[in-house]
C-alpha positions, 0 to 999 in steps of 0.5 A: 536570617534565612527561613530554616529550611533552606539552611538545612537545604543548604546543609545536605547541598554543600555536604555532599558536593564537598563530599564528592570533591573529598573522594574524587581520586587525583591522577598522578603527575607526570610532568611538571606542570602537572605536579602543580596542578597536583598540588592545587587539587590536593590542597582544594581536597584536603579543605573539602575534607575538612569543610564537608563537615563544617560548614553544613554543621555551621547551615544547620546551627543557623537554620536551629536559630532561625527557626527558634527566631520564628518560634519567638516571635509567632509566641510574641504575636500569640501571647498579646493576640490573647491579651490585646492591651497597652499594659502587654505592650509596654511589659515587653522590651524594645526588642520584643516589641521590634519582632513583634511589629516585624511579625505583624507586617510579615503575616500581612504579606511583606518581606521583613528585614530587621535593620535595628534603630542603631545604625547609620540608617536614620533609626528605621527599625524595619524595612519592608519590600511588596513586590518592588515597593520599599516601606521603612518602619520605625519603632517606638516603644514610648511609655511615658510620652507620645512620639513627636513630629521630630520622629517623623520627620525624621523617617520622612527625610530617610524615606526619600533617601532610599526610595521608600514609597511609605513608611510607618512609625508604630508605637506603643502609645500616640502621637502628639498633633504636630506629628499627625499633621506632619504625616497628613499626605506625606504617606506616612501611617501612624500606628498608635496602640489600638489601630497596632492592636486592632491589627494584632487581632487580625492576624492571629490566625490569618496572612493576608495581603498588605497593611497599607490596602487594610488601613487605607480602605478603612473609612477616613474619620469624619471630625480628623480624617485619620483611619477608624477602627472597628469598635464594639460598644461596651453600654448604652442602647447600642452594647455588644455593637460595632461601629468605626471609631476615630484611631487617635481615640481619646484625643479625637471622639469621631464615629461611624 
């Protein structure tokens, strides 16, 4: 779980200090005190000999796999990056999807820890730390129906548990009525798929400084309130175009 330079860090760190208490010659006893003193230091170097070997193997195998954890999820944020599109969302797993969100939050300025929806914890997927302010995330990879006010309410109740300033429930699809009301003033973000990856887009090359200052200084949708999404017209008299679209597009139409 920790960045794959400090595991080699650690590594070359606890070889040599091992090493050194390995080499280090025992003087000999001469009372009996000593002799059990002497057997205490014989017993501590015979570990060191072994485990000046073991636990730096077992630093660098966890510093391998953390930088192939980090290998897979800058591949995850590349391959949709190149192909923004539900389709490339919904092919992947609920796992991927996981890192791949974890990934998004990480190059806008968080620490990621990934927790897993399995646990004693209310289903948060993610937490998220900004300097002092703790954000929970929950992940949804729904294919065939929008995430419910259940979900959200269901955050809500563990983001008061534990402090949490805010949350997020990003999914793969959108979010019935009920859910967007519930979120209205409890600061709760609901990242449907375009604002996701319309977020995507803005971090394929770039780590910038918090999502919650990036969504919240969007301007608000005038018909719904929620936050717009920069958009290019594809016809009409205005083609090749930007404006602000509504984030819950197409059960909302309102522009900017």
């Amino acid at each position: 779980m920790l960045p794959w330079w400090v595991g080699i860090a650690l590594a070359v760190v606890i070889y040599f200090w091992l090493h050194h208490v390995a080499t280090q010659p025992i003087p000999q006893a001469t009372d009996l005190k000593n002799i059990s003193a002497n057997v205490g230091a014989q017993l501590w170097q015979t570990l060191a000999l072994f485990f000046q070997y073991i636990v730096p193997v077992a630093c660098l195998m966890g510093a391998g796999l953390s930088a192939y954890g980090r290998h897979q999820r800058n591949a995850l944020h590349r391959e949709v990056s190149h192909v923004p599109s539900r389709r490339a969302l919904e092919s992947m797993s609920w796992r991927q999807f996981e890192m791949l969100v974890g990934e998004v939050f990480r190059r806008k300025g968080f620490k990621v820890e990934e927790r897993g929806g399995n646990g004693p914890d209310g289903g948060v997927d993610l937490a998220l730390r900004l300097g002092s302010d703790l954000y929970l995330v929950q992940c949804k990879q729904w294919k065939a129906m929008r995430v419910g006010v259940a979900t959200v309410r269901e955050l809500y109740g563990v983001m008061a548990a534990e402090h949490a300033v805010g949350g997020f429930v990003v999914a793969s699809g959108d979010f019935t009525n009920d859910a967007r009301q519930f979120a209205e003033g409890r600061s709760i973000e609901l990242v449907g798929t375009d604002l996701l990856l319309d977020l995507i887009e803005e971090t394929a090359g770039e780590s910038i400084g918090g999502i919650r200052a990036n969504i919240t200084d969007r301007p608000l949708c005038p018909a719904c309130g929620a936050s717009m999404i920069r958009r290019t017209a594809k016809r009409g008299a205005n083609a090749g175009g930007q404006f602000w679209g509504c984030s819950n597009y197409p059960d909302c139409r309102g522009i900017r």
